[in-house]
C-alpha positions as CSV (number, residue, x, y, z in Angstrom):
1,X,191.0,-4.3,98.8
2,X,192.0,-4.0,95.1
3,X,193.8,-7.4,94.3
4,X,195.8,-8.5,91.1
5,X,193.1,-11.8,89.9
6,X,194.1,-14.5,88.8
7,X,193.0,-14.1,85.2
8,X,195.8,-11.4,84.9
9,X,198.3,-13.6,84.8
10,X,196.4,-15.9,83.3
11,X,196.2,-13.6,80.5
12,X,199.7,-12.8,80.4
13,X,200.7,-16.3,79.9
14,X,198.2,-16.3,76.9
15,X,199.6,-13.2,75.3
16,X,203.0,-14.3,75.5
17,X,202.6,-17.7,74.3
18,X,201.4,-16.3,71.0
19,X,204.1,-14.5,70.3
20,X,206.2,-17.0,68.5
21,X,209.7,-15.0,68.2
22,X,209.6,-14.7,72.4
23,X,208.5,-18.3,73.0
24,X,211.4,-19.3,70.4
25,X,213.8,-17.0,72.4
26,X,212.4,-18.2,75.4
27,X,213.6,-22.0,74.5
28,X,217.1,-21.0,73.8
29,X,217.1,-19.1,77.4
30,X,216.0,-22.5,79.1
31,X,218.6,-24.8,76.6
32,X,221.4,-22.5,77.8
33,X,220.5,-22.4,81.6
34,X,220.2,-26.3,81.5
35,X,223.3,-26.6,79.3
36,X,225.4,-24.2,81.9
37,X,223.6,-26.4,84.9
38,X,225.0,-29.6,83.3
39,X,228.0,-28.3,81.8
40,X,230.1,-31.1,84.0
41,X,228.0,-33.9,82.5
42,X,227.4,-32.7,78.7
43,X,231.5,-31.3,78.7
44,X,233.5,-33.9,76.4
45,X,236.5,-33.0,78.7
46,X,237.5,-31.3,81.7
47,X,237.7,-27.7,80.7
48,X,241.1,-27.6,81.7
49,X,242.4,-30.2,80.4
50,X,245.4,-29.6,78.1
51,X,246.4,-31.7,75.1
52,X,250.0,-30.7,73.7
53,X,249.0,-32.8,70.3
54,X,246.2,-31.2,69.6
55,X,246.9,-26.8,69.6
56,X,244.9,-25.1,68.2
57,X,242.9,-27.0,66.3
58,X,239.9,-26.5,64.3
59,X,236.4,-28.1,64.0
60,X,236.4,-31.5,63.9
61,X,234.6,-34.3,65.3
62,X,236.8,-34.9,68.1
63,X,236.3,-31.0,69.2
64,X,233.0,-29.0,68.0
65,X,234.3,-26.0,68.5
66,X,238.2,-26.2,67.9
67,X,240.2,-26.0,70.4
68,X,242.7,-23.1,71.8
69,X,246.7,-22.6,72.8
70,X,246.7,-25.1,75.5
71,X,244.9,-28.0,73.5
72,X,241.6,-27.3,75.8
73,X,238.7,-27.8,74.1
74,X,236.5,-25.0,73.3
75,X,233.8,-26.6,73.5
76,X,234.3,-27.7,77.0
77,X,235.3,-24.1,78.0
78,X,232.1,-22.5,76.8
79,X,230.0,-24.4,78.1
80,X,232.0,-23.9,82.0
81,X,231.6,-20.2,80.4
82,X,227.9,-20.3,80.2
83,X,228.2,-21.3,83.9
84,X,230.4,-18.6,85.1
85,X,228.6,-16.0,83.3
86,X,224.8,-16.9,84.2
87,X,226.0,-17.2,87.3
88,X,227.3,-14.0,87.6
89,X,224.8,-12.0,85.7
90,X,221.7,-13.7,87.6
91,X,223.1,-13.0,91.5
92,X,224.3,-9.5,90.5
93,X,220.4,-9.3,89.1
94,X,218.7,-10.4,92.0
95,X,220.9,-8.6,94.2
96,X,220.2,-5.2,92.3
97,X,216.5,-5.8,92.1
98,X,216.3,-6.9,96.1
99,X,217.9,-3.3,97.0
100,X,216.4,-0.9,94.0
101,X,213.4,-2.4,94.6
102,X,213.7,-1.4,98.2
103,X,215.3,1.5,98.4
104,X,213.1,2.8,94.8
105,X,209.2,1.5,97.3
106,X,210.5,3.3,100.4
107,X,211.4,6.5,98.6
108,X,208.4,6.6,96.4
109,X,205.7,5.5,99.1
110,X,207.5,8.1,101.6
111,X,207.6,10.5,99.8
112,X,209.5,13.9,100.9
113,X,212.8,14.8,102.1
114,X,213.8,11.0,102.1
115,X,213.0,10.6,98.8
116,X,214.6,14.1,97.5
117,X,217.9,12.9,99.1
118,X,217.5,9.5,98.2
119,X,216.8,10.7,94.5
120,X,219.5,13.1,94.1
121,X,221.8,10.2,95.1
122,X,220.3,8.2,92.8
123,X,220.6,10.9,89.7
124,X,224.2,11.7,90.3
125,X,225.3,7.8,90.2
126,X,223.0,7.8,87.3
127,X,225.2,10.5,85.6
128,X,228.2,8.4,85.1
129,X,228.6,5.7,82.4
130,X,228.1,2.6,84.2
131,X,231.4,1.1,82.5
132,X,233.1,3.7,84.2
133,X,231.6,3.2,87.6
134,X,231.9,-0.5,87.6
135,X,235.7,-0.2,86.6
136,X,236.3,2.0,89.7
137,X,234.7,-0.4,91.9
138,X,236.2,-3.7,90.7
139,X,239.9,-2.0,90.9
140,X,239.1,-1.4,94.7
141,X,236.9,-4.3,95.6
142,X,238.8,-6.9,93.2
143,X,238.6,-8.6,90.3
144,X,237.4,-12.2,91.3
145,X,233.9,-13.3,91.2
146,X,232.5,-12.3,94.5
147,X,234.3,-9.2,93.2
148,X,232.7,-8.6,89.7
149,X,229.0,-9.3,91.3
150,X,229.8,-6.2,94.3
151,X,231.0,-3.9,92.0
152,X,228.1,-5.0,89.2
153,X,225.4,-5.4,92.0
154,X,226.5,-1.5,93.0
155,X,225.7,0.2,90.0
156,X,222.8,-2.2,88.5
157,X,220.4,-1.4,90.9
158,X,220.1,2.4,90.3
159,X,217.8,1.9,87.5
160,X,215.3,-0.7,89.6
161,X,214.9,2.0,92.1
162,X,214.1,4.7,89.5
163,X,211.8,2.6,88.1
164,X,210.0,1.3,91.0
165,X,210.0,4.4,92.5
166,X,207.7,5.5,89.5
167,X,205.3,2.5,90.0
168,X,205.1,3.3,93.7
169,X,204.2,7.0,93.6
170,X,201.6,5.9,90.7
171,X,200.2,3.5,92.5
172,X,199.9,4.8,95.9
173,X,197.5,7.4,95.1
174,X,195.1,4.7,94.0
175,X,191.3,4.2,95.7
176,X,192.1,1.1,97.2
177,X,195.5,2.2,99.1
178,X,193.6,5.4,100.4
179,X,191.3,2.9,101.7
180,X,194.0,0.6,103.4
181,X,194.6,3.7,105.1
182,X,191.6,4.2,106.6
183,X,191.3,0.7,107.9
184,X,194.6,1.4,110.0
185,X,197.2,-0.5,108.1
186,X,200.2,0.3,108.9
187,X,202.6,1.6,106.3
188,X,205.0,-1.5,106.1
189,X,201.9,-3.8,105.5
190,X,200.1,-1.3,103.0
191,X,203.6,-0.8,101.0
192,X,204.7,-4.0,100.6
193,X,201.4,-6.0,100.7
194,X,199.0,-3.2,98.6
195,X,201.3,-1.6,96.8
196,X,204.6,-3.6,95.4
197,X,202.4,-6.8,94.4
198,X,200.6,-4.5,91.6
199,X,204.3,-3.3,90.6
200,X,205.5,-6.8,89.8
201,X,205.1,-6.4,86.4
202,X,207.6,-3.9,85.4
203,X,209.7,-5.5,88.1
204,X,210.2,-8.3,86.3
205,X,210.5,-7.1,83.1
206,X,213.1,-5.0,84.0
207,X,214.6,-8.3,85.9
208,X,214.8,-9.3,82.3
209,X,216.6,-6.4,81.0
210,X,219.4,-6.7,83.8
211,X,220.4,-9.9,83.0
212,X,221.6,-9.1,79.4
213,X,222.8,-5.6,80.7
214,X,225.2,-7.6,83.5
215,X,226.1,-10.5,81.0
216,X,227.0,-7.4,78.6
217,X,229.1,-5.9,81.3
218,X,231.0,-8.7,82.8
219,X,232.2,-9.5,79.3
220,X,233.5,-6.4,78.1
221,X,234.9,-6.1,81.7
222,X,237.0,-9.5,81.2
223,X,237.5,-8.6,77.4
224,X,239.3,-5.8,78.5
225,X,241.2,-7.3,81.4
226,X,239.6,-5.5,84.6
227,X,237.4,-8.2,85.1
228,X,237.8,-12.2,85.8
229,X,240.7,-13.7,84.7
230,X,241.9,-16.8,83.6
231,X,242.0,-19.8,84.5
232,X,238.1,-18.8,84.9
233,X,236.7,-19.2,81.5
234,X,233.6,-17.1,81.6
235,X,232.5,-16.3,78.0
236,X,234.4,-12.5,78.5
237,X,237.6,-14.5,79.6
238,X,237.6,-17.0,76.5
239,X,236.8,-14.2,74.0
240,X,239.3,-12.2,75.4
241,X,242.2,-14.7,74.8
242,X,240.6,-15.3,71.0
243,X,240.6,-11.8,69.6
244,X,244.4,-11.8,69.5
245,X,244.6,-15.0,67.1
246,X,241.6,-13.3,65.2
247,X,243.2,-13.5,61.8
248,X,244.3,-17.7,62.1
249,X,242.3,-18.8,64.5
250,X,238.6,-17.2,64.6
251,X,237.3,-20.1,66.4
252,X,238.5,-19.2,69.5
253,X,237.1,-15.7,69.5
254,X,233.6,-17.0,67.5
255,X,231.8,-19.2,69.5
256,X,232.3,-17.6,72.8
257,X,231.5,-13.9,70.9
258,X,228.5,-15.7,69.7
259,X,226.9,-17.6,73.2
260,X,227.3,-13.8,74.6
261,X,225.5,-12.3,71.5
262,X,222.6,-15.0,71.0
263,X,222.5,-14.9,75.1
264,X,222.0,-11.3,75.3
265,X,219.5,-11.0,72.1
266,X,217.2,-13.9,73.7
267,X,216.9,-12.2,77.0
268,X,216.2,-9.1,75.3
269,X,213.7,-10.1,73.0
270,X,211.7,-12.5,76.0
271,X,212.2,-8.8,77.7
272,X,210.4,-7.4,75.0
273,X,207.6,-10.1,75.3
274,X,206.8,-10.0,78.5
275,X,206.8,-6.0,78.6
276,X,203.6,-6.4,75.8
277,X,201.8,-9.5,77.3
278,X,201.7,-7.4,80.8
279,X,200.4,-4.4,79.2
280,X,197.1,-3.7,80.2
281,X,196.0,-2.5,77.2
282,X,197.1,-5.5,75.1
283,X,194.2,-7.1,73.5
C-alpha cells in the first residue's frame, strides 16, 4: 500500500516555517486563542461589571480600550468576545468538516446515483448566498449560541463536501486503491483508511478557511441583529452596539471591528501558508 511518509510532513513543517508572514500570522492566531482561553484571568474586570462614574470613557490607563454606555470596560468585553467568537466559529468548523467530509468521501468514492443525488443537493444549497441561508435558519432554530453554530454548521459544510468529494474521485482511481481492492478490503476500510488520509491536506486547509468564513458570519449576523444578542459580548455583539456612537465614541466600535479584522486576516493568511507548504510541487 501507498502510504503518506513521514518526510511529507516533515517537509511541510519546513516550507511553512520559512515563510515569515504565515509564521508571524501564525503567532497572533495562538496569542488570541490563549488570550480568549484566559480571558477570566487576564480581564481587569468582570465583563459585566458596570461603573455609573465612569461612561463612556476613553483610553486611559485605568481602561485600555475605553469603556462603553454601562461603564464596562472594553477591554474586558473583548477579550470575553474573543471567547464567544472562537468558540463559535471553531465548533461550527469542526462540525461542518466532520459531515462534508463525510458525506463529500461517500459520494465521491460511491460514485453513481448516490452521488448525482447527493450532488444536486449539494449545488442547489450552493446556489443561495450563504447570508441568506443562515438568516433563514437562525429565525427558525433561534438566535442563541447553540442556535448560531446549527444554523452556521448547516450551510458551512457544503463547501467541505464539494471539495473532498474532488479529492476522493481523484484519488480513488490511483494504483495503490485498485490494489486494496484486489486484496479484499472492504470499501469502509479502503475509503477511510487508503483514501481520506492522502486527502488530509486540502482538508485542513480548508479547515483553515472556515474558521474566518464562520467568525465573518457570526459577526455580521450579530451586527445586524439576527444573531447573538447581548448581554453576550461576542466581538459581532460589541461592534454592533459601537457603530451607533461612531461619530463620539469610535472606541467602542474600533477595537472589537479590529480583533474580527486582524482575526480573520491571520487565519487567512496561515490558510494561505499551509495551502503552498502542502503543495507537492513546492520546492
Amino acid at each position: 500500500m501507498e502510504h503518506i511518509s513521514t518526510g511529507y510532513w516533515g517537509q511541510v513543517a519546513d516550507r511553512f516555517k520559512k515563510n515569515r508572514v504565515a509564521m508571524f500570522f501564525m503567532g497572533i492566531i495562538l496569542f488570541i486563542i490563549v488570550a480568549a482561553i484566559l480571558a477570566p484571568v487576564l480581564a481587569p474586570y468582570s465583563e459585566e461589571a458596570q461603573n455609573a462614574d465612569a461612561l463612556l470613557q476613553g483610553i486611559s490607563s485605568q481602561h485600555w480600550f475605553g469603556t462603553d454606555q454601562l461603564g464596562r470596560d472594553l477591554l474586558s468585553r473583548t477579550l470575553y468576545g474573543a471567547r464567544v467568537s472562537m468558540k463559535v466559529a471553531i465548533i461550527t468548523s469542526l462540525i461542518a468538516m466532520f459531515f462534508g467530509t463525510a458525506l463529500g468521501a461517500i459520494s465521491g468514492y460511491v460514485g453513481g446515483r448516490f452521488d448525482n443525488v447527493a450532488m444536486r443537493i449539494v449545488d442547489v444549497l450552493y446556489s443561495f448566498p450563504d447570508l441568506l441561508l443562515i438568516i433563514i435558519i437562525s429565525v427558525v432554530i433561534g438566535q442563541g449560541v447553540v442556535g448560531i453554530i446549527v444554523s452556521l454548521s448547516l450551510v458551512s459544510w457544503i463547501t467541505v463536501a464539494r471539495v473532498v468529494r474532488g479529492e476522493v474521485i481523484s484519488i480513488k482511481t490511483r494504483p495503490f486503491v485498485e490494489a486494496a481492492k484486489a486484496l479484499g478490503f472492504k470499501p469502509a476500510r479502503i475509503l477511510f483508511r487508503e483514501i481520506l488520509p492522502h486527502a488530509i491536506a486540502p482538508i485542513i486547509v480548508t479547515l483553515t478557511f472556515r474558521i474566518p468564513s464562520v467568525i465573518l458570519a457570526e459577526s455580521t449576523l450579530s451586527f445586524i441583529g439576527l444573531g447573538l444578542q447581548p448581554p453576550a459580548s461576542s466581538w459581532g455583539v460589541l461592534a454592533s452596539s459601537g457603530w451607533k456612537a461612531l461619530t463620539f465614541y469610535p472606541h467602542l466600535i474600533l477595537f472589537p471591528a479590529g480583533a474580527i479584522f486582524i482575526t480573520i486576516l491571520a487565519f487567512n493568511v496561515v490558510g494561505d501558508g499551509l495551502r503552498d507548504a502542502m503543495d507537492v510541487k513546492a520546492k
